[in-house]
N, CA, C and O atoms as a Maestro MAE file, in Angstrom:
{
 s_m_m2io_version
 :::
 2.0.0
}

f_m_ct {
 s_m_title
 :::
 protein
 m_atom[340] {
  # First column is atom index #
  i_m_mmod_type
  r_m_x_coord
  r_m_y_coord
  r_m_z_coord
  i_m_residue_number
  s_m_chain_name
  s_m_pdb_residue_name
  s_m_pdb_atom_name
  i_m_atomic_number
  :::
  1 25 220.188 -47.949 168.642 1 A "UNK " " N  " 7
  2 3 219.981 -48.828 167.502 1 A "UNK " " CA " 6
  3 2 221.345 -49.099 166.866 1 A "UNK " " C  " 6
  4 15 222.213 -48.226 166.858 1 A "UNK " " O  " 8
  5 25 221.554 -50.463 166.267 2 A "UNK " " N  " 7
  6 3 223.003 -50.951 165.834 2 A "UNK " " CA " 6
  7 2 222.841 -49.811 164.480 2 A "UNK " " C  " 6
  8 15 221.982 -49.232 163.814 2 A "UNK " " O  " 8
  9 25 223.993 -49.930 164.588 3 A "UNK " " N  " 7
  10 3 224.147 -48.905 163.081 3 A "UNK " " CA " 6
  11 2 224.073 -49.139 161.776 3 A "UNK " " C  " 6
  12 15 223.639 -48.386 160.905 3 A "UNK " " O  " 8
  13 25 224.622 -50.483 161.644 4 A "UNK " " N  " 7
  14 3 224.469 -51.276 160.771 4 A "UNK " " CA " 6
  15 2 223.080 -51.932 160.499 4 A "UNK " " C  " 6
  16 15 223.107 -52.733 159.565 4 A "UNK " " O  " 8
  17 25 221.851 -51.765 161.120 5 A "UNK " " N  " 7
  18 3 220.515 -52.077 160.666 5 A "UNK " " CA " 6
  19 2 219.597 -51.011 160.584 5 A "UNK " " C  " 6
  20 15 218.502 -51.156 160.041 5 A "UNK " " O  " 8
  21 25 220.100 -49.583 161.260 6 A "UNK " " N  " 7
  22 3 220.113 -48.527 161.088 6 A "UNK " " CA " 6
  23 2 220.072 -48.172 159.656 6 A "UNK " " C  " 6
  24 15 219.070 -47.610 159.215 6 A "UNK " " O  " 8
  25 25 221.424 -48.548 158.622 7 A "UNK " " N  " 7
  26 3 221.203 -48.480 157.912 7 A "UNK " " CA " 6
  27 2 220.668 -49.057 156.927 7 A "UNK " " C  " 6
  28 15 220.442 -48.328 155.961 7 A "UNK " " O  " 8
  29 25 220.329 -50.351 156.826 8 A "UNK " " N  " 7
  30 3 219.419 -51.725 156.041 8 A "UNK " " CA " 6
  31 2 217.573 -50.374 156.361 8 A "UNK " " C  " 6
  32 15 216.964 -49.717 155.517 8 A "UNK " " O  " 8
  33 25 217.359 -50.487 157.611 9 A "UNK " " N  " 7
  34 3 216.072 -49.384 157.242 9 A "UNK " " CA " 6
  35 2 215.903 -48.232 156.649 9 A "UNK " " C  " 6
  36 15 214.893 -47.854 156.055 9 A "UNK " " O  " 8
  37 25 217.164 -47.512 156.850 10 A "UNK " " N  " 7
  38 3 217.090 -46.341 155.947 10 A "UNK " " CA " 6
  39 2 217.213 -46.272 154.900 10 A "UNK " " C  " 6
  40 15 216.801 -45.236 154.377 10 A "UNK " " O  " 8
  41 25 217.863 -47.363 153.993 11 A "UNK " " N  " 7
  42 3 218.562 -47.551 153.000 11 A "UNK " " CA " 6
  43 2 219.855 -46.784 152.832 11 A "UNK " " C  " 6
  44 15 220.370 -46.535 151.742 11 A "UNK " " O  " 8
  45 25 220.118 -46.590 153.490 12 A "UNK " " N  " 7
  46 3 221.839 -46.336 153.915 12 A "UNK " " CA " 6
  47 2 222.367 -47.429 153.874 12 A "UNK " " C  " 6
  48 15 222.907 -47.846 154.898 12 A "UNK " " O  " 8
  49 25 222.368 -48.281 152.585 13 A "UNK " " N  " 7
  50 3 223.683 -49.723 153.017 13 A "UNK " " CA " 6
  51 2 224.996 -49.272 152.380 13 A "UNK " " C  " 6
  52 15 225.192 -48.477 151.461 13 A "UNK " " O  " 8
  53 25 225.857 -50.008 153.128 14 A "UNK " " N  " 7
  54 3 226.872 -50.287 151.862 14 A "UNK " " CA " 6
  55 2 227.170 -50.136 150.796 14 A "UNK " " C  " 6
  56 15 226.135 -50.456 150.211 14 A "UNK " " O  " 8
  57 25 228.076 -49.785 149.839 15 A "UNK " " N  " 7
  58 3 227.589 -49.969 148.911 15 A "UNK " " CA " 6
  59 2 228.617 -51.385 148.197 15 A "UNK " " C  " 6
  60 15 228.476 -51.726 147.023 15 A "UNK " " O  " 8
  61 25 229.265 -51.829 148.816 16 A "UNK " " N  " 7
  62 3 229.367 -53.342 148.603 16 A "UNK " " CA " 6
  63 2 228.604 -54.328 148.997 16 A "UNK " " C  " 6
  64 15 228.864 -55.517 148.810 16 A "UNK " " O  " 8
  65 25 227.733 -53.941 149.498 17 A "UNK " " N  " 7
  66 3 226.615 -54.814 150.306 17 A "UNK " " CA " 6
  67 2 225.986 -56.177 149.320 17 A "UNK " " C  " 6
  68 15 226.072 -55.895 148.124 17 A "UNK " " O  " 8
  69 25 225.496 -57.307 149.525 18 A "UNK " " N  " 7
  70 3 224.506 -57.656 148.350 18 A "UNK " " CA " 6
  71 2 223.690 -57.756 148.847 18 A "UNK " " C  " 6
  72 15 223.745 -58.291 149.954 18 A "UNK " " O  " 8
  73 25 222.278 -57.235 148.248 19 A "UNK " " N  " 7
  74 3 220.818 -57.531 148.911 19 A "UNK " " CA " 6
  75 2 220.694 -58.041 149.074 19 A "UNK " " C  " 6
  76 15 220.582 -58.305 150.271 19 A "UNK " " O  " 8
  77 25 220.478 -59.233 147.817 20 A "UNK " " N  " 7
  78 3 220.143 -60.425 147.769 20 A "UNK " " CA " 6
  79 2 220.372 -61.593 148.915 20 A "UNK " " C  " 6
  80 15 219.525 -62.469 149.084 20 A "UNK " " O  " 8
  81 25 221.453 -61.537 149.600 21 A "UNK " " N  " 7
  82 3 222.034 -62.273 150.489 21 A "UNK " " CA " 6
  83 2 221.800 -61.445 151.641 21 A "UNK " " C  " 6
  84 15 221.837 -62.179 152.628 21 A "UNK " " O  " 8
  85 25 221.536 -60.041 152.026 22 A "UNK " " N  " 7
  86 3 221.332 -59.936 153.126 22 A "UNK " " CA " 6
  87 2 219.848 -59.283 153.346 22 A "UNK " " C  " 6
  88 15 219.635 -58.541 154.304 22 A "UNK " " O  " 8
  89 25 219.383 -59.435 152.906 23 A "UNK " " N  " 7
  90 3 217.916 -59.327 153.212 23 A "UNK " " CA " 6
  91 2 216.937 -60.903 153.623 23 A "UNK " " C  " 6
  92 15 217.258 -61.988 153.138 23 A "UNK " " O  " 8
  93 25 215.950 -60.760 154.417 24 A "UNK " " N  " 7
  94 3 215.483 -61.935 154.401 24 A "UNK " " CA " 6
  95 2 214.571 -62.469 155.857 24 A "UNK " " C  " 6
  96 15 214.199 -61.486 156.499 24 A "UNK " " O  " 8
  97 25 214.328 -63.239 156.221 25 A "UNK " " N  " 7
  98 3 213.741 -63.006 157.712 25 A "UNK " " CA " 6
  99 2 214.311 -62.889 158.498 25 A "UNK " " C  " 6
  100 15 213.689 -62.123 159.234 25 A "UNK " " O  " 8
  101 25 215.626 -63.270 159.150 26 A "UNK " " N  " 7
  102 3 216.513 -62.570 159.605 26 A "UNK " " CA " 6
  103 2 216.837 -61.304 159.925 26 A "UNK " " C  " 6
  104 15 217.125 -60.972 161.074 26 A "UNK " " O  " 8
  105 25 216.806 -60.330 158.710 27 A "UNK " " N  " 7
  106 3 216.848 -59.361 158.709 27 A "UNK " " CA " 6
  107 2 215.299 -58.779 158.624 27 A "UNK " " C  " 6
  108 15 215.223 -57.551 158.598 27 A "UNK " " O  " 8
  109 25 214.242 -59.412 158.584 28 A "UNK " " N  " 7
  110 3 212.615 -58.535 158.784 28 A "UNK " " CA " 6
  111 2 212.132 -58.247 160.314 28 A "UNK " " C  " 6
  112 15 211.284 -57.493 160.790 28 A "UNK " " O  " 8
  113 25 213.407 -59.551 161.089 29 A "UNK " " N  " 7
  114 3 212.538 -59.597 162.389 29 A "UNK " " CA " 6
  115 2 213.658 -58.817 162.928 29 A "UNK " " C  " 6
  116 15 213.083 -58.202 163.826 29 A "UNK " " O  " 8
  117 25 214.706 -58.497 162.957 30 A "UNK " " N  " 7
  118 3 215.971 -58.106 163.315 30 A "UNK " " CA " 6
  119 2 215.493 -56.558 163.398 30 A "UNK " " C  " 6
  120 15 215.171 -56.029 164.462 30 A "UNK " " O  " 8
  121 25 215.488 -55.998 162.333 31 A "UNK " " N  " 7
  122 3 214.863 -54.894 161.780 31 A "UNK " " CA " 6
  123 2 213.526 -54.312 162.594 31 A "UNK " " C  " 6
  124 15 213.618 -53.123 162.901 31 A "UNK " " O  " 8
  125 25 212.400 -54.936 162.950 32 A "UNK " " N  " 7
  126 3 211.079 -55.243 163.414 32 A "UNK " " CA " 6
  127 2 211.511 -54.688 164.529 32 A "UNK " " C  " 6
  128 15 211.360 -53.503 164.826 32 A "UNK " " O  " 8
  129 25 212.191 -55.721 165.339 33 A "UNK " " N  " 7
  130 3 212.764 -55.436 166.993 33 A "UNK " " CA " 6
  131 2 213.370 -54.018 167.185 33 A "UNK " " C  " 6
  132 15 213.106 -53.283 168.137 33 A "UNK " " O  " 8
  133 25 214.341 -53.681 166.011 34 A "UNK " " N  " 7
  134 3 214.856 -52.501 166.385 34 A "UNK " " CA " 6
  135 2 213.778 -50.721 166.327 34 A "UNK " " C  " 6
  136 15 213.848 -49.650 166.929 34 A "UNK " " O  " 8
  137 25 212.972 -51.257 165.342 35 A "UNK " " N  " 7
  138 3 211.496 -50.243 165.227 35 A "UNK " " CA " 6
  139 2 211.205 -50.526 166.768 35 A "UNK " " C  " 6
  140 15 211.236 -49.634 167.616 35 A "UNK " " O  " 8
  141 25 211.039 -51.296 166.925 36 A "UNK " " N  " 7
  142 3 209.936 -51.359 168.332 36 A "UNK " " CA " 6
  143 2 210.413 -50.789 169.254 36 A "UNK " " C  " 6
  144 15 209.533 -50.566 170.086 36 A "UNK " " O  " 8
  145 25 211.627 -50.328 169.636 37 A "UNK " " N  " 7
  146 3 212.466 -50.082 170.422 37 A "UNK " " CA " 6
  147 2 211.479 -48.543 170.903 37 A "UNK " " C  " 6
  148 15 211.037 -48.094 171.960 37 A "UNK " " O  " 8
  149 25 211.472 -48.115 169.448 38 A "UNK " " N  " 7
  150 3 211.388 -46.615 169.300 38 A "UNK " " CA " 6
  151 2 210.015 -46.125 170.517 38 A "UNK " " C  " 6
  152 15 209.421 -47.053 171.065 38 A "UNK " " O  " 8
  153 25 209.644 -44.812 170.821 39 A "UNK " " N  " 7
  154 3 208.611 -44.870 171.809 39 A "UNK " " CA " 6
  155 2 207.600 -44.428 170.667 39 A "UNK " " C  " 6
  156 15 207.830 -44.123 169.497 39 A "UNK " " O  " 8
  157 25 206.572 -44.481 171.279 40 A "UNK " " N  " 7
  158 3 204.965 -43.965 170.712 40 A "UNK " " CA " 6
  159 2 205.035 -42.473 171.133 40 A "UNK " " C  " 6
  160 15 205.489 -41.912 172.130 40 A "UNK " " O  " 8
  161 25 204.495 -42.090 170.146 41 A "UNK " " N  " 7
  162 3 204.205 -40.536 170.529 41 A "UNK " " CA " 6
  163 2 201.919 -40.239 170.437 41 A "UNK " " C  " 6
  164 15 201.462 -40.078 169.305 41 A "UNK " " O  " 8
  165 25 201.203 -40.227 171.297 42 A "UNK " " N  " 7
  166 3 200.232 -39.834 170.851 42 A "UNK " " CA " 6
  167 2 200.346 -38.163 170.581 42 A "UNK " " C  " 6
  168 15 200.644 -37.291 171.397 42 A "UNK " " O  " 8
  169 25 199.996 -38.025 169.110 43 A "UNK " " N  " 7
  170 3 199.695 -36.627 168.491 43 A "UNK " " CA " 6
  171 2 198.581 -36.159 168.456 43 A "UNK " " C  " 6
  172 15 197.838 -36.679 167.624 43 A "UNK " " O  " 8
  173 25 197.959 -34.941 169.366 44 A "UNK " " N  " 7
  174 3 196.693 -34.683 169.043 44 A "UNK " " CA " 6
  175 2 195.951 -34.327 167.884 44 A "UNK " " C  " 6
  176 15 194.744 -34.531 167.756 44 A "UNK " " O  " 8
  177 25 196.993 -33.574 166.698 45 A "UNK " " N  " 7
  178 3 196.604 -33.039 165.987 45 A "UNK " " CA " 6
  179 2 196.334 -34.037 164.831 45 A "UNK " " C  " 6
  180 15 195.669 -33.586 163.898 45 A "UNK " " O  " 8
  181 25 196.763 -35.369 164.748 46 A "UNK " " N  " 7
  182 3 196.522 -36.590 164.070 46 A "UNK " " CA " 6
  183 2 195.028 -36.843 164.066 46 A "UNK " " C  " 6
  184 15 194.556 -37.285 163.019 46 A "UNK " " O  " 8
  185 25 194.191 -36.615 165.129 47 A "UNK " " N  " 7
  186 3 193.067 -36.690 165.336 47 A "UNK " " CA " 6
  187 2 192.291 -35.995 165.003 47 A "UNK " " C  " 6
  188 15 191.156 -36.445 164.838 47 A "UNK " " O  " 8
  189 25 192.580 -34.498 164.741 48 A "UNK " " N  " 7
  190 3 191.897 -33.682 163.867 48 A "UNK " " CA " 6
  191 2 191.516 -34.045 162.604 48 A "UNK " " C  " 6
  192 15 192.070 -34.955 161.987 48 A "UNK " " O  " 8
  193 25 190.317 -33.185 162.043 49 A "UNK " " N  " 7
  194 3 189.918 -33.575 160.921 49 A "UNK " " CA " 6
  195 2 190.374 -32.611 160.022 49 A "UNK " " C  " 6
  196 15 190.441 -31.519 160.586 49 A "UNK " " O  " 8
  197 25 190.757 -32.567 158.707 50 A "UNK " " N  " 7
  198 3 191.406 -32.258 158.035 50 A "UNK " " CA " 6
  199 2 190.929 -31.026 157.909 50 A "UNK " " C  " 6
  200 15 189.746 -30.836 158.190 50 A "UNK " " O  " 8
  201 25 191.726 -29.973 157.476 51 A "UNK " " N  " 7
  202 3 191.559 -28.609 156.688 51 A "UNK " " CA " 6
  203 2 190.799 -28.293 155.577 51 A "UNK " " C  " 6
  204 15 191.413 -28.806 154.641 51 A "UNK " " O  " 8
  205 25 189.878 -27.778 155.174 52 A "UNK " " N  " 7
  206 3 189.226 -27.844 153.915 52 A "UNK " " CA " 6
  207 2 190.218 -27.149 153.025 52 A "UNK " " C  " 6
  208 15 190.926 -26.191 153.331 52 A "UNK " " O  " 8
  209 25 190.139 -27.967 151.541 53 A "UNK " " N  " 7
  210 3 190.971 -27.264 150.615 53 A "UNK " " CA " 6
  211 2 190.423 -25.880 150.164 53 A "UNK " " C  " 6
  212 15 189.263 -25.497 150.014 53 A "UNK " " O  " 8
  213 25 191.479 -25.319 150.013 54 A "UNK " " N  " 7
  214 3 191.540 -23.931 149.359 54 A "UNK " " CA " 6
  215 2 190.501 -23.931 148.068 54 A "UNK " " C  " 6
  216 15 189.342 -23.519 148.112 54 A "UNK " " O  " 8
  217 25 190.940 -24.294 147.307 55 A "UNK " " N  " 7
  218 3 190.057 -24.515 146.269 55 A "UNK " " CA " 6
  219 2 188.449 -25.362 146.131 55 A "UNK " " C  " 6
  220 15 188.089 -26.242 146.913 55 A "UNK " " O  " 8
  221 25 187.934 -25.041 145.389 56 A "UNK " " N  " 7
  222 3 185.916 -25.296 145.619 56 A "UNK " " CA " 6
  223 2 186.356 -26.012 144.610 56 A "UNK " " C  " 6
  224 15 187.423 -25.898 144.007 56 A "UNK " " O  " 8
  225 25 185.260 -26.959 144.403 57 A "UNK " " N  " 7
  226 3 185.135 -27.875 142.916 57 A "UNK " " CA " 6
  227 2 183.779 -27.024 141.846 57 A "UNK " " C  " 6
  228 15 182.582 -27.188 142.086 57 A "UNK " " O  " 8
  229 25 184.043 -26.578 141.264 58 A "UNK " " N  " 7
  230 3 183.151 -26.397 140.195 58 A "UNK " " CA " 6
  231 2 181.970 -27.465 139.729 58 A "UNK " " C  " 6
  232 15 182.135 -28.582 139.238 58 A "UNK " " O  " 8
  233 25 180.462 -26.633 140.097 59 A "UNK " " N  " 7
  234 3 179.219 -27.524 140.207 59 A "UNK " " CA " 6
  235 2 179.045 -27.595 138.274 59 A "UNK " " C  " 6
  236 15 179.352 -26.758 137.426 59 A "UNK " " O  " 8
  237 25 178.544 -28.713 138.170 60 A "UNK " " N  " 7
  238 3 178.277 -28.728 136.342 60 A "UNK " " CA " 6
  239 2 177.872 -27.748 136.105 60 A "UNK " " C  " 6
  240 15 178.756 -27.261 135.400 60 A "UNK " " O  " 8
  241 25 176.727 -26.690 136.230 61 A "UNK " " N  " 7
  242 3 176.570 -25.746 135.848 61 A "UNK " " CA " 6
  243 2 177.422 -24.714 135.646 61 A "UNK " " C  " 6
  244 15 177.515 -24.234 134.517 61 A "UNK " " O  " 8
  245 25 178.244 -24.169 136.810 62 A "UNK " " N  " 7
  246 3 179.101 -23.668 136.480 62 A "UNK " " CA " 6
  247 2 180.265 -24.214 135.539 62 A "UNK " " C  " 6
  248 15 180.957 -23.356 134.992 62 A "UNK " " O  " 8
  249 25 180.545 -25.527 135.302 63 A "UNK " " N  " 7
  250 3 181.657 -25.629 133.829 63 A "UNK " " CA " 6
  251 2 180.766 -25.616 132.701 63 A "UNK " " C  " 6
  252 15 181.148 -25.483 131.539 63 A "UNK " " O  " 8
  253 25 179.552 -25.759 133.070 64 A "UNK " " N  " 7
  254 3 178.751 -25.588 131.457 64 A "UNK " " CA " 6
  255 2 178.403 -23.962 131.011 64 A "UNK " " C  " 6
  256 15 178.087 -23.508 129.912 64 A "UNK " " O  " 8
  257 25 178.548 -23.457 131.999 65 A "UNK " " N  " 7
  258 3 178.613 -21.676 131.705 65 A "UNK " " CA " 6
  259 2 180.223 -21.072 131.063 65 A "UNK " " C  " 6
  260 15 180.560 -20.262 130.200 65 A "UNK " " O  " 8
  261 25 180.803 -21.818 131.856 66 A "UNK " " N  " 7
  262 3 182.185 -21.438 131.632 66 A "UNK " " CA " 6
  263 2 182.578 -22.290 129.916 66 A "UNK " " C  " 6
  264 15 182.947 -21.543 129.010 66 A "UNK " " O  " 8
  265 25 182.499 -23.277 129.733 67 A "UNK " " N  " 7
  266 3 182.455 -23.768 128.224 67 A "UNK " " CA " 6
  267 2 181.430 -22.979 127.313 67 A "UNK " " C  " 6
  268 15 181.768 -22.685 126.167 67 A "UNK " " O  " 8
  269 25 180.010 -22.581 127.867 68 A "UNK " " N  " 7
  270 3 179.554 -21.725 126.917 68 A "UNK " " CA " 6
  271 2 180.886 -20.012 126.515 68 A "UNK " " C  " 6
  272 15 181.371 -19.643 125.445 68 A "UNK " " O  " 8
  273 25 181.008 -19.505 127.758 69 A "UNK " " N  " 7
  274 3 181.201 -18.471 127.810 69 A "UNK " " CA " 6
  275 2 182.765 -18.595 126.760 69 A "UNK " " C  " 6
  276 15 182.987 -17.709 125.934 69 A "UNK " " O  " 8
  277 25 183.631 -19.648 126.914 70 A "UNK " " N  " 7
  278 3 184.537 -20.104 126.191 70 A "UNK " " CA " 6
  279 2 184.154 -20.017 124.593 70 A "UNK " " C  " 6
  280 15 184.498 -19.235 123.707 70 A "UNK " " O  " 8
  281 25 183.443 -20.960 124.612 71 A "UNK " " N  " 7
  282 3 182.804 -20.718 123.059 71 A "UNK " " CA " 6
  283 2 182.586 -19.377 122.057 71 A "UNK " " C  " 6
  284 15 182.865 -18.989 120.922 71 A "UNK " " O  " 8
  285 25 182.021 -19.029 123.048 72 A "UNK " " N  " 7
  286 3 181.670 -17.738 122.870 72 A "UNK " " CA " 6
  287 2 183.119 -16.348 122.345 72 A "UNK " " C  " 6
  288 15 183.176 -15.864 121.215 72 A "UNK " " O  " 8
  289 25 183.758 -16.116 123.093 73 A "UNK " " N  " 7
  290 3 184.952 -15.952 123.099 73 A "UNK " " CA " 6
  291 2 185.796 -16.427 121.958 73 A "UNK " " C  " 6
  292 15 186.439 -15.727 121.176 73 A "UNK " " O  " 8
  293 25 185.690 -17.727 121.989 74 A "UNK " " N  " 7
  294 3 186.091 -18.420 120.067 74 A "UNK " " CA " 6
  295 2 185.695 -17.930 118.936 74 A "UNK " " C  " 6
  296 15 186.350 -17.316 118.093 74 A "UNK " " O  " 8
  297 25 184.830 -18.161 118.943 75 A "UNK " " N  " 7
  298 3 183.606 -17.400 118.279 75 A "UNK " " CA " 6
  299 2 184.102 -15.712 117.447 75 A "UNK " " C  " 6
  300 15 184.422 -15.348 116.315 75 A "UNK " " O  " 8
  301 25 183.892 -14.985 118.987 76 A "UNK " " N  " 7
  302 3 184.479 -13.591 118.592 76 A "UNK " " CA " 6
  303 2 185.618 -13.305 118.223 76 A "UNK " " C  " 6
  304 15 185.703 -12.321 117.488 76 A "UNK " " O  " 8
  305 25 186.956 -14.076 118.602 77 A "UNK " " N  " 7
  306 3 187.936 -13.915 118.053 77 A "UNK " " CA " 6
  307 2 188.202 -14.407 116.619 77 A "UNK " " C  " 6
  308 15 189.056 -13.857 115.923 77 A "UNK " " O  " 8
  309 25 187.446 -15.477 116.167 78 A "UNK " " N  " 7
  310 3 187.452 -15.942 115.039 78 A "UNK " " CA " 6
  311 2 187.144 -14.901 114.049 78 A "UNK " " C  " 6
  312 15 187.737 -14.758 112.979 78 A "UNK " " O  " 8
  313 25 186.087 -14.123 114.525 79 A "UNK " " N  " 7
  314 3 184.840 -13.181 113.544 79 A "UNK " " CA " 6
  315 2 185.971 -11.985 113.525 79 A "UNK " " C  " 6
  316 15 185.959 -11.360 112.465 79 A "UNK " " O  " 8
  317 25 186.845 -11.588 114.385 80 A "UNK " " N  " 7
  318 3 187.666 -10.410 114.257 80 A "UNK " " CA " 6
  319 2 188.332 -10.916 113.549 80 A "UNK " " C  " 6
  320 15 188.173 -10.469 112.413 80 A "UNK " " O  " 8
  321 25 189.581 -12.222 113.658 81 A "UNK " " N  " 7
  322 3 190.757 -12.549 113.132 81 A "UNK " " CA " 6
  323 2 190.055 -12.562 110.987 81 A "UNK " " C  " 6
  324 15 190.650 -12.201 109.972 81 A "UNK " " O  " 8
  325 25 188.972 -13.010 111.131 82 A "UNK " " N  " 7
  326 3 188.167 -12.819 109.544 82 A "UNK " " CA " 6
  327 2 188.102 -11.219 108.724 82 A "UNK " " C  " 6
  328 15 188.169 -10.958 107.523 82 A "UNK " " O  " 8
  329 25 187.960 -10.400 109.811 83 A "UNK " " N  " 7
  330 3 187.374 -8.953 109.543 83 A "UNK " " CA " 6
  331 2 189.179 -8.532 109.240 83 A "UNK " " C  " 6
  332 15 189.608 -8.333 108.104 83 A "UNK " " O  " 8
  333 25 189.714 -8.487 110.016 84 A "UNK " " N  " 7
  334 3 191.296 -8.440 109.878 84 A "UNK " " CA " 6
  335 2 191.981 -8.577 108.517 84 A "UNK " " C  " 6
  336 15 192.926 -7.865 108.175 84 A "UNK " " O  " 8
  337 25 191.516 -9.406 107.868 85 A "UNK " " N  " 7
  338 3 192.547 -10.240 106.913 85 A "UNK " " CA " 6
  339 2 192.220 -9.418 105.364 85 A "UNK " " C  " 6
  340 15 192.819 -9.762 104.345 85 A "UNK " " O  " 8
  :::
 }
 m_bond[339] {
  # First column is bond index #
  i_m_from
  i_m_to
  i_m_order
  :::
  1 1 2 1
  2 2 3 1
  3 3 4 2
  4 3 5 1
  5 5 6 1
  6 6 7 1
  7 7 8 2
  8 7 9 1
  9 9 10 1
  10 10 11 1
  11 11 12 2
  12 11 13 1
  13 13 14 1
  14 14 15 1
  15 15 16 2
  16 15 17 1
  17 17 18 1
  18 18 19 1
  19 19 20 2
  20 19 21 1
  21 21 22 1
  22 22 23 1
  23 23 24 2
  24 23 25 1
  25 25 26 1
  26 26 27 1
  27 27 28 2
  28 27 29 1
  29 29 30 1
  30 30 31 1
  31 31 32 2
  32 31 33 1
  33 33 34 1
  34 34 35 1
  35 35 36 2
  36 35 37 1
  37 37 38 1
  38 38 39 1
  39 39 40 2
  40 39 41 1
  41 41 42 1
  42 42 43 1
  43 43 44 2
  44 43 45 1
  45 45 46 1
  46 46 47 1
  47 47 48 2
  48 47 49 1
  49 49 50 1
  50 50 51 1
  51 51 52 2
  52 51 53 1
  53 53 54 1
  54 54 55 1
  55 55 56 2
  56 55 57 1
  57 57 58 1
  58 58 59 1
  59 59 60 2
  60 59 61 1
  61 61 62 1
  62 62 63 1
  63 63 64 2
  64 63 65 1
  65 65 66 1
  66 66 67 1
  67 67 68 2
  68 67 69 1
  69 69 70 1
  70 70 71 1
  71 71 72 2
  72 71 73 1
  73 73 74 1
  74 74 75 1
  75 75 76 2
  76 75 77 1
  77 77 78 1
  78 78 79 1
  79 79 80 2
  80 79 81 1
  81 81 82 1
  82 82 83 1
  83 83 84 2
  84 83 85 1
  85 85 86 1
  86 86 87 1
  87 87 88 2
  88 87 89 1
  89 89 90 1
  90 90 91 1
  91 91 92 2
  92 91 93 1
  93 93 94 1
  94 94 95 1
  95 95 96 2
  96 95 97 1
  97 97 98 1
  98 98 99 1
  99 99 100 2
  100 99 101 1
  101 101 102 1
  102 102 103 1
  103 103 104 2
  104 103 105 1
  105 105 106 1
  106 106 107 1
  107 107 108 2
  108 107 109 1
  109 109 110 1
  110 110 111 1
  111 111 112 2
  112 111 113 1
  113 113 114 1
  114 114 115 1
  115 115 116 2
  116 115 117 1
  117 117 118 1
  118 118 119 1
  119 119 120 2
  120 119 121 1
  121 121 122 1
  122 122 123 1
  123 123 124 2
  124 123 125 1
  125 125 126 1
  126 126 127 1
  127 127 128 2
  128 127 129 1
  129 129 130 1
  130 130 131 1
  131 131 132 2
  132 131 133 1
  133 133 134 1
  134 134 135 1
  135 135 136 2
  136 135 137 1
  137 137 138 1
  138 138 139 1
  139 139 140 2
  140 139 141 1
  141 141 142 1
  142 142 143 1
  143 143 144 2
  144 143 145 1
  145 145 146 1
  146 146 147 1
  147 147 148 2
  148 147 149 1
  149 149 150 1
  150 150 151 1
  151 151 152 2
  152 151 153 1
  153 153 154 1
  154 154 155 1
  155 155 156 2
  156 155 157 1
  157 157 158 1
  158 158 159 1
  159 159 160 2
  160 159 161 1
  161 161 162 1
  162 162 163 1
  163 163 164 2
  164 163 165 1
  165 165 166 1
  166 166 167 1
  167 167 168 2
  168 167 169 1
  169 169 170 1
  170 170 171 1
  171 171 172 2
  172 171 173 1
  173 173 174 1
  174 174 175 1
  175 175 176 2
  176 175 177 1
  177 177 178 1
  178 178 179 1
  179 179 180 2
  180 179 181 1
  181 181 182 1
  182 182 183 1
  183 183 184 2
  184 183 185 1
  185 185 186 1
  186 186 187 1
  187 187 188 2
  188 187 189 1
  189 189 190 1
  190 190 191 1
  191 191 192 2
  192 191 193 1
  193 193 194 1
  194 194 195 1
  195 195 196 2
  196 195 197 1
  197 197 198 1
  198 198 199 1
  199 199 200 2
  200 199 201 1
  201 201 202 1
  202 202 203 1
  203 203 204 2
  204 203 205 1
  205 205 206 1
  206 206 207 1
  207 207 208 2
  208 207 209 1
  209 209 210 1
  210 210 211 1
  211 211 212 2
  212 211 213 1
  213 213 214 1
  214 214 215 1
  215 215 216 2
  216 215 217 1
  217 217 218 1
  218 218 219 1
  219 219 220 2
  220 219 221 1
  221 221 222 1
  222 222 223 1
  223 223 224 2
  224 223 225 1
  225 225 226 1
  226 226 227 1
  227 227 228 2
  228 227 229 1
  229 229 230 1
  230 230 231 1
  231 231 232 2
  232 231 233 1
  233 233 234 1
  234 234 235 1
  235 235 236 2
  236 235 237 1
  237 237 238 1
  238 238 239 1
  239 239 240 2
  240 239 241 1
  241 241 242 1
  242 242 243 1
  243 243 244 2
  244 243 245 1
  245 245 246 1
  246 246 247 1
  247 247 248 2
  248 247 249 1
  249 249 250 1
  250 250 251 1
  251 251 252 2
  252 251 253 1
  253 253 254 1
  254 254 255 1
  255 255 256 2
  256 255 257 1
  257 257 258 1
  258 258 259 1
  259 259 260 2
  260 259 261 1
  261 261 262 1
  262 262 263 1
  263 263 264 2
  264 263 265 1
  265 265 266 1
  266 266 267 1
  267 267 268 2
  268 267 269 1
  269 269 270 1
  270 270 271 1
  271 271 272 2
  272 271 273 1
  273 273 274 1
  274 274 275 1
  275 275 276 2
  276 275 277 1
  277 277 278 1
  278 278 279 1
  279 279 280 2
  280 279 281 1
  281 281 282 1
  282 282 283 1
  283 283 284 2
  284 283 285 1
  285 285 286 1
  286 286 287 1
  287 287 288 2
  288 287 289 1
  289 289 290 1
  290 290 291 1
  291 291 292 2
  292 291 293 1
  293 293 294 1
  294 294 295 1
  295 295 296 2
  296 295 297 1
  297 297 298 1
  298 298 299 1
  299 299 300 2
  300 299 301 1
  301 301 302 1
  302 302 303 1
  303 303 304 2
  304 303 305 1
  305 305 306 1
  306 306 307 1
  307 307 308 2
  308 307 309 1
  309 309 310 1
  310 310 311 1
  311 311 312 2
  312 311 313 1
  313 313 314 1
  314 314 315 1
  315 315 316 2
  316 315 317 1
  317 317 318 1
  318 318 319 1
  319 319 320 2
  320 319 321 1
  321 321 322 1
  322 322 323 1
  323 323 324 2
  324 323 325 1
  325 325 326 1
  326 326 327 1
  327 327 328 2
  328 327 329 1
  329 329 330 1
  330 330 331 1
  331 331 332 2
  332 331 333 1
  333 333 334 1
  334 334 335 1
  335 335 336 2
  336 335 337 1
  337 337 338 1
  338 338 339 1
  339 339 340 2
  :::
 }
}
């Protein structure tokens, strides 16, 4: 691959470069050709189906236990931080 469009894809330009003037179809199909060059790789593992996440989602019930149980907890610390004073 030329080096110089090498870097227009990587964004490795110049840094006197101007975009503006060198970007354009010229440079989309220029660019295009030099991708194509590249080979195909088939990956098997692309085809796999994904990993289940680590983490579960919490069913409503369980965040409505967990907000009670929260509450709750408020609650008691409030009633101590009162008894305290």
């Amino acid at each position: 691959m030329d080096r110089e469009v090498e870097g227009f894809i990587t964004g490795h330009r110049p840094k006197n470069a101007n975009a503006g003037h060198d970007y354009g179809d010229r440079w989309v199909a220029t660019m295009a050709a030099e991708i194509e060059k590249y080979p195909r790789y088939k990956i098997a593992a692309l085809k796999k189906a994904p990993a289940p996440h680590k983490r579960q989602r919490r069913t409503p019930a369980q965040l409505a236990a967990a907000a009670e149980a929260k509450t709750i907890r408020q609650a008691s610390r409030a009633k101590r931080a009162e008894q305290t004073k």
